[in-house]
C-alpha positions in Angstrom: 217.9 -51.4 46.9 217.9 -53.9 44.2 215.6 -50.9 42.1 217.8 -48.6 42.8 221.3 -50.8 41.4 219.2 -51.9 38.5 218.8 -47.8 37.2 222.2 -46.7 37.7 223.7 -49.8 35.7 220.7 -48.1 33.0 221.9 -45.0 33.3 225.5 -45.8 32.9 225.2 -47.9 30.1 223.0 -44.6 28.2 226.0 -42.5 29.2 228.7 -44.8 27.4 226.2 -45.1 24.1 225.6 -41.7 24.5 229.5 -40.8 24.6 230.1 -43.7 22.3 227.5 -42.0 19.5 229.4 -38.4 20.5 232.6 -39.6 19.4 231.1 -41.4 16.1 230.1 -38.2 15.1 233.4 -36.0 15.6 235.5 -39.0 13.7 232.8 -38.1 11.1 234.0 -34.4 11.1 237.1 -35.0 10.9 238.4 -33.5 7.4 240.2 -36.6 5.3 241.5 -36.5 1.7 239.1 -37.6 -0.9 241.4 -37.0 -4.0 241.0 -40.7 -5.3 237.0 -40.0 -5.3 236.8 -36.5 -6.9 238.7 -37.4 -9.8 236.7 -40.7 -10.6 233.2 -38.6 -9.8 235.0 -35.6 -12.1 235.6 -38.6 -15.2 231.8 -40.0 -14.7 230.7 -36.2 -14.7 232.3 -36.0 -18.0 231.8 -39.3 -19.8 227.6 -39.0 -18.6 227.3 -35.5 -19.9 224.2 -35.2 -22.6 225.1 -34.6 -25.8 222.4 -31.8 -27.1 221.8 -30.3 -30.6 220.7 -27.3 -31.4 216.6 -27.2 -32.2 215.5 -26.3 -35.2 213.1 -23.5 -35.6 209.5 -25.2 -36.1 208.3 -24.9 -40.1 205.0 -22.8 -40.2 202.9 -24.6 -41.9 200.8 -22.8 -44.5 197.2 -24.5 -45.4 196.4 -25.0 -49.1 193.7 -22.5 -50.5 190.9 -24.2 -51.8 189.4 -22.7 -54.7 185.9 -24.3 -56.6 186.5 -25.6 -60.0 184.4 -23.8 -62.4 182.2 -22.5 -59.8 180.7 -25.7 -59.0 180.2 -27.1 -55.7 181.9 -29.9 -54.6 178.6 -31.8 -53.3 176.1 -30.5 -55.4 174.3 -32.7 -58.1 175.6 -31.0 -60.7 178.9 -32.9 -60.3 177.7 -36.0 -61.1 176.9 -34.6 -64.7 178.8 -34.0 -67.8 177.9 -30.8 -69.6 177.7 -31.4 -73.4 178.2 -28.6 -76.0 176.2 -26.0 -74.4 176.0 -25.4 -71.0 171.8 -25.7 -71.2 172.1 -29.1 -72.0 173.4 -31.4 -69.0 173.8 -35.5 -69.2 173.7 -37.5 -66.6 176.9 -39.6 -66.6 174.6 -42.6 -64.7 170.6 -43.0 -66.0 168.5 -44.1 -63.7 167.6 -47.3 -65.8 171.6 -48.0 -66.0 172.1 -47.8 -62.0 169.1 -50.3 -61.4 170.8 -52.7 -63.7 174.1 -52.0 -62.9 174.0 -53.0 -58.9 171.4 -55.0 -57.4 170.0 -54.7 -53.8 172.0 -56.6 -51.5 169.0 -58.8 -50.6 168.2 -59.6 -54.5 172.0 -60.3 -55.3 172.4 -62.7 -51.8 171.2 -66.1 -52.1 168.5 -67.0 -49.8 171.5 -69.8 -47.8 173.0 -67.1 -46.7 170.4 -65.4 -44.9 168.9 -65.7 -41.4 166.0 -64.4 -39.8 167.2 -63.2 -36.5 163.7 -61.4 -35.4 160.5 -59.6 -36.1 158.7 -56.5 -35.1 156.0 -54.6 -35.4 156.4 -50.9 -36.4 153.5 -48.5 -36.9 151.1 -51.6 -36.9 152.8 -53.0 -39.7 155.1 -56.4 -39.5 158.9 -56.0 -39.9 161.6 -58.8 -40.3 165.3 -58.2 -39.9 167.3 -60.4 -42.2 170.9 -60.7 -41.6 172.7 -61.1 -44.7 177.0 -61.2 -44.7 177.1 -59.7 -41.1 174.7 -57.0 -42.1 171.1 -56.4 -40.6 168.5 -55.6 -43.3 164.7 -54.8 -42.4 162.0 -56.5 -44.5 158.8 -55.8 -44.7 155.8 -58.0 -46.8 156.3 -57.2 -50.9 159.9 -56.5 -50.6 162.1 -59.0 -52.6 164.6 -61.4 -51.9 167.2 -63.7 -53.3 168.4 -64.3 -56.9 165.3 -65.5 -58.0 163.4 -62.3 -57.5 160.9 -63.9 -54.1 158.2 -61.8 -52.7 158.1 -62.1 -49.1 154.2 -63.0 -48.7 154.3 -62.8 -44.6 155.9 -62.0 -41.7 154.8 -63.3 -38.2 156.9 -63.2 -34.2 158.3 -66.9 -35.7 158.7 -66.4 -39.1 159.0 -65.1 -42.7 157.1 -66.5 -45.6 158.5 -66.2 -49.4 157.3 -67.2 -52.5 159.5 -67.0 -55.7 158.7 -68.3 -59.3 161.6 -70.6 -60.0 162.2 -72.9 -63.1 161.8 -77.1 -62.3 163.8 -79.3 -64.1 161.6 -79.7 -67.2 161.8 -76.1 -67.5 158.4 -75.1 -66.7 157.4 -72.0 -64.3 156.7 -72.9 -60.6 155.9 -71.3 -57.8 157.7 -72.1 -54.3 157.1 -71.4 -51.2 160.0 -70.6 -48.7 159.6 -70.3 -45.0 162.6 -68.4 -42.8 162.4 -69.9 -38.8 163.5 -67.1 -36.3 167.4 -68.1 -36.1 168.8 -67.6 -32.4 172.4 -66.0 -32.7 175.5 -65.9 -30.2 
């Protein structure tokens, strides 16, 4: 019997929430004057409305016609040269002798402080160093010449760089150095 109590008590108690829940719901039905709220919600409607302006039409855009000066190519040799009189006759604005003088390799103008060997290799048999020189990697191979006081690089090994240069001592006579580069280890 004490089963039996215990589930009509449940069922009871599911009828009131259930009638309880009923009644919630027809109070919520229940049509009630919401003036007061339809005019604030008609004010913010108003006051968040986007302001738009018309678009523009987009501007087509019309690419410039290139046309060659004088016929020439823009990266042909010809360029570089400044006809004289006749058009036969073209001089080179640069010689070859002038550029040589003009800019020096970067490994002949660098003094030899601010280089570092940072390896070696061997490439078609034939021994290759690679300088770094101002955060640049240059490869150096055995006759080529470095520093400002025109040194011949005399041999290259897995450890090392040999170069001899023909400097002036202090009583102004002509002697030859010899320079060796150790294999530098970088970060």
């Amino acid at each position: 019997m004490k089963t039996y109590s215990w589930m009509v008590a449940l069922r009871m108690l599911w009828t009131r929430v259930g009638g309880l829940a009923f009644l919630v719901v027809l109070i919520g039905c229940v049509e009630v004057d919401h003036e007061d709220l339809e005019i604030w919600m008609e004010k913010e409607r108003v006051r968040h409305t986007p302001k738009l302006s018309t678009a523009h039409p987009p501007v087509v855009y019309q690419a410039p016609v290139f046309t060659l000066p004088q016929g020439i190519e823009p990266f042909s040799r010809q360029r570089l040269m400044l006809p004289s009189d006749s058009t036969e006759n073209v001089i080179p604005l640069i010689t070859s002798q002038q550029a040589s003088v003009q800019a020096a390799p970067p490994l002949e103008a660098a003094p030899l402080s601010g280089m570092r060997l940072v390896g070696s290799v061997f490439r078609d048999g034939q021994p290759m160093a690679l300088l770094r020189v101002n955060g640049l990697l240059y490869p150096v191979r055995i006759g080529d010449r470095l520093g400002q006081d025109q040194g011949r690089v005399s041999a290259i090994s897995l450890s090392g760089l040999v170069l001899r240069e023909v400097a002036m001592d202090a009583e102004g006579q002509s002697k030859e150095r010899v320079i060796r580069f150790a294999v530098v280890s970088e970060p």
